[in-house]
N, C-alpha and C positions, 0 to 999 in steps of 0.2 A: 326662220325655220332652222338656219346653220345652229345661231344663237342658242337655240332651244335643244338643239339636241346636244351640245356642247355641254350646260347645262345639267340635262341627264347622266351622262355620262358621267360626269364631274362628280353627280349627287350618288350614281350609283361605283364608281370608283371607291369614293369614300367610302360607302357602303360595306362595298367588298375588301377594305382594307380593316374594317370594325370585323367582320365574322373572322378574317385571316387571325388575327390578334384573340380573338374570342377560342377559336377552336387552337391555336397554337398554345397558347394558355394552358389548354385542356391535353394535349398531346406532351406538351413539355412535364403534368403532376404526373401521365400517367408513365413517363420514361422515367424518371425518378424516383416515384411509386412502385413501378414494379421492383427495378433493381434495388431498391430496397431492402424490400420485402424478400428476395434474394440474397440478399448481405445476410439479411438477419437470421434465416436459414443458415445457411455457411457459417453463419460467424455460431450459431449455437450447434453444430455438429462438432467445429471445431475445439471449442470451447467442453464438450464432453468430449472428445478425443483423450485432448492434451490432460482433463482429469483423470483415465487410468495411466498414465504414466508416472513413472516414479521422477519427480523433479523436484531440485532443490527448493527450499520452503519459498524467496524471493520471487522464484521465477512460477511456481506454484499461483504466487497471489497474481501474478501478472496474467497467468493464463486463465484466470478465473474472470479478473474483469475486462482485458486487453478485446479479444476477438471479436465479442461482439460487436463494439462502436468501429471497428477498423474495419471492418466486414462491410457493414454498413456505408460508413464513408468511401470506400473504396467501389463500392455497388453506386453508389449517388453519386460520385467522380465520375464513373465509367456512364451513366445515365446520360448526365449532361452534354459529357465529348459524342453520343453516340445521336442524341437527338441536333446537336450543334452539326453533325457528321451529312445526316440523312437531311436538313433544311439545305444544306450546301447540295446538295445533291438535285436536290427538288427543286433550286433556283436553276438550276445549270438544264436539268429536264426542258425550265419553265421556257428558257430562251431559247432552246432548239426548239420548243413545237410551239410558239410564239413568234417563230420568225417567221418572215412573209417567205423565205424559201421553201418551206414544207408545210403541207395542211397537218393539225393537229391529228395526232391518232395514227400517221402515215410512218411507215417507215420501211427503207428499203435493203431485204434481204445478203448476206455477203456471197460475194460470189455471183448476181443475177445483176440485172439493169431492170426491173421493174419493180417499181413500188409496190408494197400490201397494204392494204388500209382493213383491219380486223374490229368489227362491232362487238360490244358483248350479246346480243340479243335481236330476234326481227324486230322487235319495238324497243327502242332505246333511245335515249337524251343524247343528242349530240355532245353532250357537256363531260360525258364519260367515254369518248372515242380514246382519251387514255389508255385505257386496259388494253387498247391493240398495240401499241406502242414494244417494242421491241426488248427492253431493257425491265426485268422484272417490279413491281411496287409493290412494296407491305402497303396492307389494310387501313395505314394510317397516312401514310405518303397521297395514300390515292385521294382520300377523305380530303385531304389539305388542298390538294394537286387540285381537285373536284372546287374544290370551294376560291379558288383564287384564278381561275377561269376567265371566263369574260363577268360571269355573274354566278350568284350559287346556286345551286341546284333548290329547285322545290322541297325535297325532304330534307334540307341544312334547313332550310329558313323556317319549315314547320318545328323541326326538332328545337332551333333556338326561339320559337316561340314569335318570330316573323311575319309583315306578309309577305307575300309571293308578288314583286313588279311587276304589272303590264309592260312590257316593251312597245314601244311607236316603232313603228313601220317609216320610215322617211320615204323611201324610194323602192320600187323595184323593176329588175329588169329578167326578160326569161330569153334565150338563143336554141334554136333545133341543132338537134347531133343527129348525121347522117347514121344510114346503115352500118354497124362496122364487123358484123360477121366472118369471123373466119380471121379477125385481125385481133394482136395480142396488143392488149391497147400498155401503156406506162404506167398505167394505173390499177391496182385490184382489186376491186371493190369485193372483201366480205364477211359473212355472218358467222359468229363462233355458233355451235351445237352443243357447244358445253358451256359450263357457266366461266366467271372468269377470263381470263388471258389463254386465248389457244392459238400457235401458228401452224399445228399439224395439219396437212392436206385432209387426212382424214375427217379433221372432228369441224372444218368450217364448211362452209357452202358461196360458191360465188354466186353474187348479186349477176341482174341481169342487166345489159345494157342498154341506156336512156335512150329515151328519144327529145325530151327536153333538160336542159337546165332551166333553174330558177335563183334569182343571183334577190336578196333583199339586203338594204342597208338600215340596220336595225339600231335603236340605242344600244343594244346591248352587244351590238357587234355587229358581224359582215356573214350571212348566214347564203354559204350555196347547196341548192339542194337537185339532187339529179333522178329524174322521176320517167317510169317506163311506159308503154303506151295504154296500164289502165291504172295509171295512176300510184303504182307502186311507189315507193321512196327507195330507191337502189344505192342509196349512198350519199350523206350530207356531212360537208364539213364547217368550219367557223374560221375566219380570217381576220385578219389583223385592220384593212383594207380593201376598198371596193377593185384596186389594181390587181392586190393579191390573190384577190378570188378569181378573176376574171384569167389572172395568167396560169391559175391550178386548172381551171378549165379547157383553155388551149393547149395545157401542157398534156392534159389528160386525153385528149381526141384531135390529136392532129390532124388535118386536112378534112377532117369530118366536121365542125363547129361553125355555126351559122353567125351573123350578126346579132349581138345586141338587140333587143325592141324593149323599151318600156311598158310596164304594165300601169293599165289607167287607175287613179289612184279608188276609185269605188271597187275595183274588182275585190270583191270577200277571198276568191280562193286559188292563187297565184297559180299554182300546177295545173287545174283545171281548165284556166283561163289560158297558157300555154299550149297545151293537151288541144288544146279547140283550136288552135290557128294552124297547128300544121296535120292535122286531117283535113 
């Protein structure tokens, strides 16, 4: 079983290192492309400029053919450094919310001791808990960010013409969180109101607090998900490791957080089957 999912992993690493290259590809014509197409604006405004000016006939011929291509190249210089810029940025992203110290998507406010953890939507791909992330991302950062994950998202692999993986399930384990009312837990679980990245108190809504975890080790990663007493999904993240998960969990409801219990491998629907042992 280890074998086999090593395996997986392996086939779908690959995998996601073919769409990273695929869509990098496609981000890299269109950083170039645009400033371009920019240059060549500039460079032809320029270029009628410098024609109502009275200049010697040398410098005349220069400014007739000069601007445009220097425009140009100088917009396509400026493309490269700028996409070369923001991939440095997106690696550096990748290993803070890749590290087993912090869940993906989390991050914690200046000036507070408690983490925020911000969703885009109540129904949402744990694969995009990005957008709550602290540090703003253009449209294209996320896209990449998105797609170099643990796996790509459903609409990457339709759009590149894809199928969509089954993930195996190897293992799972579910633990009860006590009552914790009226306590301000390390962790804050919640939903933006607006689309996008929002950390205003106004425009989110705090999730409500679990009464179970559900911890799965999946091919596709380390998937914990924290579910309320009708079944609600109050807040799931993705780990690097079955350790990692388990110690966001403690981290998350201290002195409240039950033992571990495996779930038997026929169970169809993990929270349900959690949900049922401690009623």
């Amino acid at each position: 079983m280890a074998r086999a999912a090593k395996e997986i992993q392996r086939q779908e690493s690959a995998q996601v290192k073919s769409e990273r290259r695929v869509l990098g590809a496609f981000l890299l014509v269109g950083y170039v492309g645009s400033r371009a197409l920019f240059g060549l604006a500039v460079g032809l405004a320029a270029q009628g400029f410098l024609a109502l000016l009275p200049l010697p006939d040398w410098l005349a011929v220069a400014a007739k053919v000069a601007p445009v291509p220097l425009a140009i190249t100088l917009g396509v210089t400026y493309g490269v450094f700028k996409h070369r810029e923001d991939q440095r940025r997106l690696r550096h992203l990748l290993r803070q919310l890749h590290s087993d110290e912090i869940a993906p998507g989390v991050w914690r406010p200046r000036g507070t001791e408690q983490q925020i953890r911000i969703t885009p939507s109540d129904y949402h791909d744990p694969l995009l808990d990005v957008h709550g992330h602290r540090e703003a991302l253009s449209a294209d950062l996320r896209l990449v960010l998105e797609s170099i994950r643990f796996h790509p998202t459903e609409e990457q692999l339709d759009r590149l013409g894809r199928p969509v993986p089954k993930p195996e399930i190897l293992r799972r384990w579910w633990a009860p969180v006590a009552d914790g009312s009226g306590a301000e837990p390390p962790v804050g679980h919640f939903v933006a109101l607006a689309p996008g990245r929002s950390d205003s108190p106004e425009r989110r809504r705090r999730l409500r607090q679990p009464l179970v975890v559900v911890l799965e080790e999946r091919s596709d990663g380390v998937y914990l998900g924290r579910f309320a007493s009708d079944q609600e999904n109050v807040g799931d993240t993705w780990h690097r490791s079955v350790a990692a998960a388990r110690n966001q969990a403690a981290y998350e409801y201290p002195d409240r957080f039950g033992d571990w219990q495996e779930i038997p491998a026929d169970v169809a629907d993990s929270a349900k089957y959690a949900l049922a042992q401690v009623r």
